[in-house]
Rosetta silent file (secondary structure, phi, psi, omega in degrees, C-alpha in Angstrom):
SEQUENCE: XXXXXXXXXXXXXXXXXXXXXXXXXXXXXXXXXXXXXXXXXXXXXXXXXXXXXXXXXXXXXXXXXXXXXXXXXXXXXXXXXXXXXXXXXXXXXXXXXXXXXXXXXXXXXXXXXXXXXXXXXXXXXXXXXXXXXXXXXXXXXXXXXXXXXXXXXXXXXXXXXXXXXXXXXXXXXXXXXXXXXXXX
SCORE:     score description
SCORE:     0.000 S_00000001
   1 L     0.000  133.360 -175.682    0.000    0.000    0.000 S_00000001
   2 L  -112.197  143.210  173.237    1.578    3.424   -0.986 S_00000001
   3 L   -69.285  165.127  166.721    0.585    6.815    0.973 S_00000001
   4 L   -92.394  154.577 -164.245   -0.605    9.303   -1.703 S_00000001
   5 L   -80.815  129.108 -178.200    1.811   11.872   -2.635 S_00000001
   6 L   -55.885  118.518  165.612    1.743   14.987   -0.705 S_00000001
   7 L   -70.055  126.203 -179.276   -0.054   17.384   -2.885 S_00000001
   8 E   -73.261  136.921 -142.698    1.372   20.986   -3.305 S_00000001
   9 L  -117.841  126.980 -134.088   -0.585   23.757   -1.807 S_00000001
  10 L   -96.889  140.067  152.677   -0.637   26.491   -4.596 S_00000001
  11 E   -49.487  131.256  174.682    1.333   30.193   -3.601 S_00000001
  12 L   -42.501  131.234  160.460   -0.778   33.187   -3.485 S_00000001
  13 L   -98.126  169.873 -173.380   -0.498   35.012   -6.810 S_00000001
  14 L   -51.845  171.452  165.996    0.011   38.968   -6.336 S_00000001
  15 L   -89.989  129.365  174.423   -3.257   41.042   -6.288 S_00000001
  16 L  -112.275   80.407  161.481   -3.903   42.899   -9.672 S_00000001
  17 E   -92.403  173.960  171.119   -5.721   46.037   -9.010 S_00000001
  18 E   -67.472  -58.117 -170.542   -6.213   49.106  -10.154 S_00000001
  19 E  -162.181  151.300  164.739   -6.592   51.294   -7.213 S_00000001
  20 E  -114.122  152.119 -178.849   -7.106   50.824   -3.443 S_00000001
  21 E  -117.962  156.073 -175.051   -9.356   52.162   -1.581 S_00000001
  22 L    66.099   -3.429  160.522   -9.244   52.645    2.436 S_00000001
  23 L  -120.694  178.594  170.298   -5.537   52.921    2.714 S_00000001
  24 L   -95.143  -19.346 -176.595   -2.945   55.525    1.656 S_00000001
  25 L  -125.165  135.111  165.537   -0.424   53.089   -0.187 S_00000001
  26 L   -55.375  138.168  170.194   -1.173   49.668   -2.541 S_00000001
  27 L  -119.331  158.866 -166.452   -0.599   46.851   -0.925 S_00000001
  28 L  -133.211  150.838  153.655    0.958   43.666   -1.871 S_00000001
  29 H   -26.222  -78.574  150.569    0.982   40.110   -0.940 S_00000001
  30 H    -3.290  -60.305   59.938    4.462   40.326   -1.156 S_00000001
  31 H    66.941  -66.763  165.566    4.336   42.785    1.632 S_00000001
  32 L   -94.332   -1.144  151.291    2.582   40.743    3.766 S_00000001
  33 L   -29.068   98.998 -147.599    4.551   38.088    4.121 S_00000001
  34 L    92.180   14.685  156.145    4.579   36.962    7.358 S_00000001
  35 L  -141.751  167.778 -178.095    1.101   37.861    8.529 S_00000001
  36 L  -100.539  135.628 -172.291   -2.103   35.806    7.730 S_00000001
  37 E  -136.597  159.060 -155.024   -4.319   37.684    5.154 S_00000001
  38 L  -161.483  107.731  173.447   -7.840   36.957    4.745 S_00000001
  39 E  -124.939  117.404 -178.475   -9.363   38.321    1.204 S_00000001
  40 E  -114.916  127.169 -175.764  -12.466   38.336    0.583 S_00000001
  41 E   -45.853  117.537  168.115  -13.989   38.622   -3.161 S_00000001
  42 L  -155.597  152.144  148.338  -17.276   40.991   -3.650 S_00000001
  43 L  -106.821  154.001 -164.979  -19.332   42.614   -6.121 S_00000001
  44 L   -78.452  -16.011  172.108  -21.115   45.372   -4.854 S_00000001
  45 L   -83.175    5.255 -159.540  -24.837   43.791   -6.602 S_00000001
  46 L   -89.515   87.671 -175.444  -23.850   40.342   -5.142 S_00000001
  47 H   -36.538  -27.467 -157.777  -26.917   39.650   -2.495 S_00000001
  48 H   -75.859  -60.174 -163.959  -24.517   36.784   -0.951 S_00000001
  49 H   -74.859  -26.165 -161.563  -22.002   39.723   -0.383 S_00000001
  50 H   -86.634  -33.165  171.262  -24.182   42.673    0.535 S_00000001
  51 H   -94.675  -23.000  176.290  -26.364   40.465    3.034 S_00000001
  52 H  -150.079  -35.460  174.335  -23.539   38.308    4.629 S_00000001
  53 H   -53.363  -79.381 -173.258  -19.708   38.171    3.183 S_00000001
  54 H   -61.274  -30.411  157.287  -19.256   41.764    4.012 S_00000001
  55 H  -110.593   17.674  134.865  -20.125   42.439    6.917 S_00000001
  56 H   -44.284  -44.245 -159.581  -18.869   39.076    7.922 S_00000001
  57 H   -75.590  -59.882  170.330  -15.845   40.389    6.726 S_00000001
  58 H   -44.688  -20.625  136.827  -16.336   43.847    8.742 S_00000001
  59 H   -30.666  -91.520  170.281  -16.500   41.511   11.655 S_00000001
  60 H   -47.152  -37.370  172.457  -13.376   40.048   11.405 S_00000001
  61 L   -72.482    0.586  170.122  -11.449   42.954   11.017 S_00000001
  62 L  -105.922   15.421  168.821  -13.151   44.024   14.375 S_00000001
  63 L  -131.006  -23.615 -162.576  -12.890   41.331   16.101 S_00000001
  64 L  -107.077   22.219 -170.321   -9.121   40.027   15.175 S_00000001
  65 L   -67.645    3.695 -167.212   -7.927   43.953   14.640 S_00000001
  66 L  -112.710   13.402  162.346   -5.682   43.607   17.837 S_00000001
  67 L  -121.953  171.274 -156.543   -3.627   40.590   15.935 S_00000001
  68 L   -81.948   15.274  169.534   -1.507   40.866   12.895 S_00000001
  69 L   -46.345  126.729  115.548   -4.473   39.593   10.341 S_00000001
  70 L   -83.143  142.314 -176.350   -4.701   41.321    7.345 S_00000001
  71 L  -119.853  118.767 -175.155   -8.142   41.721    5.894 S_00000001
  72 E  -127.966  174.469 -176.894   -8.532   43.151    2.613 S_00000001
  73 E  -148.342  144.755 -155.764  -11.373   43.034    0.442 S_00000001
  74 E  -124.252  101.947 -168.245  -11.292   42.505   -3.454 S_00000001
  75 E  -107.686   92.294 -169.214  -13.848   44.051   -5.617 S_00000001
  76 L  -139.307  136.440 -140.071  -13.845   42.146   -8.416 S_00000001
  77 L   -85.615   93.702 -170.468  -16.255   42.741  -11.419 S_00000001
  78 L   -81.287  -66.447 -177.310  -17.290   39.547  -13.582 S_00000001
  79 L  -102.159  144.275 -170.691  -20.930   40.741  -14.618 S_00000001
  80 L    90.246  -16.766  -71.112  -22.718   44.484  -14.868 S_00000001
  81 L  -102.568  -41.091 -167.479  -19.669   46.111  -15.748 S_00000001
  82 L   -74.961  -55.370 -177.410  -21.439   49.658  -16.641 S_00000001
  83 L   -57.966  -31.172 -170.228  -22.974   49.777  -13.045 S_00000001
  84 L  -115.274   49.320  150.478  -19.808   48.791  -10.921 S_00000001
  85 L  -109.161  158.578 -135.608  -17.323   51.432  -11.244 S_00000001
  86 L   -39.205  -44.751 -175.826  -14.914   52.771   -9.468 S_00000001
  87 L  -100.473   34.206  169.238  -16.939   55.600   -8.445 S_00000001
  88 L  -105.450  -37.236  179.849  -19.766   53.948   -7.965 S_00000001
  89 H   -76.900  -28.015  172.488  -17.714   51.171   -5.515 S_00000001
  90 H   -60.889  -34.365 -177.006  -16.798   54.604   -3.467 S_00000001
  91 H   -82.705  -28.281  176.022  -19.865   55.437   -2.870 S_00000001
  92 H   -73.397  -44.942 -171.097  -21.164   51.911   -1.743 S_00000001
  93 H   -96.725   17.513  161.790  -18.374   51.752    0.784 S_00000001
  94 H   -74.952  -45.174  168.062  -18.937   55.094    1.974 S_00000001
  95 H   -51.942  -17.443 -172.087  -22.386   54.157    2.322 S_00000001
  96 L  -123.630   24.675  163.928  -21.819   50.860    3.900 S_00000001
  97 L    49.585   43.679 -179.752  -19.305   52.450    6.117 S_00000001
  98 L   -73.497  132.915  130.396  -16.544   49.889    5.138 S_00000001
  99 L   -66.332  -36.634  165.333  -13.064   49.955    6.319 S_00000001
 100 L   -51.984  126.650  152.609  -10.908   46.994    5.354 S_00000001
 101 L   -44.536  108.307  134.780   -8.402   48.230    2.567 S_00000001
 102 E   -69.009  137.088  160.437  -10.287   47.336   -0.962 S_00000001
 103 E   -99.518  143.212  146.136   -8.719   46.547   -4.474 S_00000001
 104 E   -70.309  100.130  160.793  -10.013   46.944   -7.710 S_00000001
 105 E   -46.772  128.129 -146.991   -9.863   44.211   -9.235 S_00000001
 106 L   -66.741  165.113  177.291   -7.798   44.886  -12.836 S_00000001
 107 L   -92.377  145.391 -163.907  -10.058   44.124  -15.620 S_00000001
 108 L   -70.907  147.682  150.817   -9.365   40.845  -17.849 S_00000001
 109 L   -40.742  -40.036 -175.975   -7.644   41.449  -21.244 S_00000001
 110 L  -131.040   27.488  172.193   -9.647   39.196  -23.406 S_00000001
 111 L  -170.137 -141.116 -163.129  -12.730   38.664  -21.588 S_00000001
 112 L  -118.600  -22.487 -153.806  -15.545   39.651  -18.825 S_00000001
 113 L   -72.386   98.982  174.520  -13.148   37.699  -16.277 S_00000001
 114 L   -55.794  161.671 -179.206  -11.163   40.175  -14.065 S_00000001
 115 H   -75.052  -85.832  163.832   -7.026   39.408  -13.712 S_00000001
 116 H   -13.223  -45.936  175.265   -7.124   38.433  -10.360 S_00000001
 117 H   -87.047   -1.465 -174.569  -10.169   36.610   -9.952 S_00000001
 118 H  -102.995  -44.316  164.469   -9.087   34.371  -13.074 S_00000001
 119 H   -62.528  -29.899  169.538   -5.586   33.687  -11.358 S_00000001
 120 H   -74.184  -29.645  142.251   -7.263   32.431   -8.158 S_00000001
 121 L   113.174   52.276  159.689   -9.620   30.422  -10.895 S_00000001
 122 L   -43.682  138.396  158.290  -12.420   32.152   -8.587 S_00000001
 123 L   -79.120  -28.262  149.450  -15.888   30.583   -9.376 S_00000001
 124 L  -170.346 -135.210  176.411  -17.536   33.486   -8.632 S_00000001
 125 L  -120.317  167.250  -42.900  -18.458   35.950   -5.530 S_00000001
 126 L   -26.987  130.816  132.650  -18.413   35.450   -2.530 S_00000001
 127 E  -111.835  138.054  172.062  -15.115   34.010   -2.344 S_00000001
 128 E  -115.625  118.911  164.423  -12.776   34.093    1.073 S_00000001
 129 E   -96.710   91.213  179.688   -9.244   33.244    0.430 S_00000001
 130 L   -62.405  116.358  152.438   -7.463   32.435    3.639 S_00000001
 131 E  -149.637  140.406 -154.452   -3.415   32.694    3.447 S_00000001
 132 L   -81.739  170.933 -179.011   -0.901   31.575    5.861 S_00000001
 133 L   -31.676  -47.114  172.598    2.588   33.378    6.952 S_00000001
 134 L   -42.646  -29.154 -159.570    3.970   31.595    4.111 S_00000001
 135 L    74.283   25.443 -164.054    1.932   33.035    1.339 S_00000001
 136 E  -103.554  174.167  166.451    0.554   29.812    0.558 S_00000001
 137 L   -94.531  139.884  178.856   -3.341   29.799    0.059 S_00000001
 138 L  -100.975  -50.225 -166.030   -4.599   27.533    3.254 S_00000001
 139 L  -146.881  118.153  159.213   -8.454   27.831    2.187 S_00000001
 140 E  -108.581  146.120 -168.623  -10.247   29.264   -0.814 S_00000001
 141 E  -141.308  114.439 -177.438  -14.265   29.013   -0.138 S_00000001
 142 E   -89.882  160.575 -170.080  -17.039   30.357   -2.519 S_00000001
 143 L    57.461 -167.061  179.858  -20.206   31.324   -1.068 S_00000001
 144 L   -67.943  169.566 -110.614  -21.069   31.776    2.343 S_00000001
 145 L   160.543  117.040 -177.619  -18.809   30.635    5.472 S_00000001
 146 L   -83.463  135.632 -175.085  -20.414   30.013    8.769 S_00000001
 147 H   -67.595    0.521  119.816  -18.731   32.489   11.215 S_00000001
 148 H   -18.798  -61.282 -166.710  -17.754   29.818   13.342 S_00000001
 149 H   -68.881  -44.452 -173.021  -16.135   27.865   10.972 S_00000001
 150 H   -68.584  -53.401  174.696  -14.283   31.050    9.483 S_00000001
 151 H   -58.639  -67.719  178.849  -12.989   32.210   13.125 S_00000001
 152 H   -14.679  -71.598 -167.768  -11.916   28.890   13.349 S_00000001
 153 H   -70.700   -7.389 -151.096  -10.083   28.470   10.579 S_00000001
 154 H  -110.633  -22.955  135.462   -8.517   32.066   10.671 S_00000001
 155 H   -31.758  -47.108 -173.134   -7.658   30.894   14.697 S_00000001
 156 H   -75.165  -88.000 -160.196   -5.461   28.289   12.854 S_00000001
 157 H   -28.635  -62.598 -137.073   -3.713   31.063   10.816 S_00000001
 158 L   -84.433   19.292 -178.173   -2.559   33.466   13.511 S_00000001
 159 L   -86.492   -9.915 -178.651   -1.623   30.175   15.832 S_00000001
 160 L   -41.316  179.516  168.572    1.043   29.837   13.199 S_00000001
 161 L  -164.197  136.914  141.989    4.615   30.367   13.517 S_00000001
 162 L  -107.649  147.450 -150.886    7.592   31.225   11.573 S_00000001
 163 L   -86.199  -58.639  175.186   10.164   29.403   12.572 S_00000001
 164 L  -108.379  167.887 -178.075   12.852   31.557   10.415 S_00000001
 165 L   -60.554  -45.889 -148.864   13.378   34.721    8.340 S_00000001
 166 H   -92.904   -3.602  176.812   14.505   32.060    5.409 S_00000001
 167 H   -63.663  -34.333 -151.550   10.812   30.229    5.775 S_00000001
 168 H   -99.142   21.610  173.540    9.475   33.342    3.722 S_00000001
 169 L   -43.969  102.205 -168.451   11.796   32.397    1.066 S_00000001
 170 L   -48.872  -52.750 -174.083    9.794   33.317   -2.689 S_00000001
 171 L   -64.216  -12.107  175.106   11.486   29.983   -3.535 S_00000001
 172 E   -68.537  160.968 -162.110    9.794   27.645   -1.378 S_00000001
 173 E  -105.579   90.169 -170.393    7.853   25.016   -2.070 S_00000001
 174 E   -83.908  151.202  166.689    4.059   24.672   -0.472 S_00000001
 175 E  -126.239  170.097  160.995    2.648   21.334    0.664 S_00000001
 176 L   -97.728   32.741  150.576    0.335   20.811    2.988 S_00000001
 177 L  -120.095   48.410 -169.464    2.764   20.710    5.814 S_00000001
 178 E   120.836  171.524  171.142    4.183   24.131    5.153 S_00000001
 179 E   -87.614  114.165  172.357    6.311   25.787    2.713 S_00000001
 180 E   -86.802  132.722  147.420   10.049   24.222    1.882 S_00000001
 181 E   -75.798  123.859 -171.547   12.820   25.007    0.210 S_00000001
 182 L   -97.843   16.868  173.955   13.190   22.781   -2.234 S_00000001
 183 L   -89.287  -14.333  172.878   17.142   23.188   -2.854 S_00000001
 184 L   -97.301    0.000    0.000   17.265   21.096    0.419 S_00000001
């Protein structure tokens, strides 16, 4: 009997926006190495997001704001295209009194498919993408997430540890017991 082969646990890709909203500087992935980020995927017409992902989301950054979680939120526009722009997404989170640092999601090149949500291979919105110190993705989840389950799992993040500076190595290798260097 053979074990099954540790499957590799896929590296964040970067965020490709446009513009951010709620901070003074873009932020990167990159960047955040070394803290657990928590992004969660909305269109501002999405009932799923507008009745429970977001202020789910507005939760968590209120509830875990006194640990090193980042929570960003990713606005990114597969259908409607003429209704959900930029200054139209200002005014919904003025209106919905949001805080968490937003992205635009960049718009796709050949299609209705934004750059971002086509590198995570999003199915659609909600999606919450959970990723550990590492920069690995630990959990991507479409649709709603019971807030149990989601504190849970986002408990698991900040219990993490890196054990060295050299852990957060670009070159590593994720599985699912961590990230490696694979030169060893």
């Amino acid at each position: 009997m053979f074990a099954d082969p540790v499957q590799e646990i896929e590296r964040a890709p970067e965020l490709q926006v446009t513009e951010w909203l709620n901070t003074k500087s873009p932020i990167s992935l990159k960047g955040l190495l070394g803290r657990p980020v928590i992004i969660h995927a909305f269109q501002m017409l999405c009932p799923g997001c507008v009745s429970h992902a977001i202020p789910q989301t507005q939760n968590v950054q209120r509830i875990f704001e006194q640990t090193d979680l980042a929570v960003l939120g990713l606005h990114t526009v597969f259908e409607h295209h003429a209704a959900m722009t930029p200054v139209s997404l200002r005014a919904f989170v003025h209106e919905y009194r949001l805080t968490f640092p937003i992205g635009v999601d960049h718009p796709g090149e050949t299609g209705p498919t934004p750059r971002t949500m086509a590198a995570y291979q999003m199915r659609g919105t909600p999606t919450t993408i959970l990723i550990d110190r590492k920069g690995c993705i630990s959990a991507q989840l479409f649709g709603q997430i019971e807030d149990l389950a989601l504190g849970a799992m986002i408990q698991a993040l900040l219990s993490e540890h890196i054990q060295s500076a050299g852990d957060t190595d670009p070159r590593d290798v994720c599985t699912p017991n961590g990230c490696s260097d694979p030169s060893f």
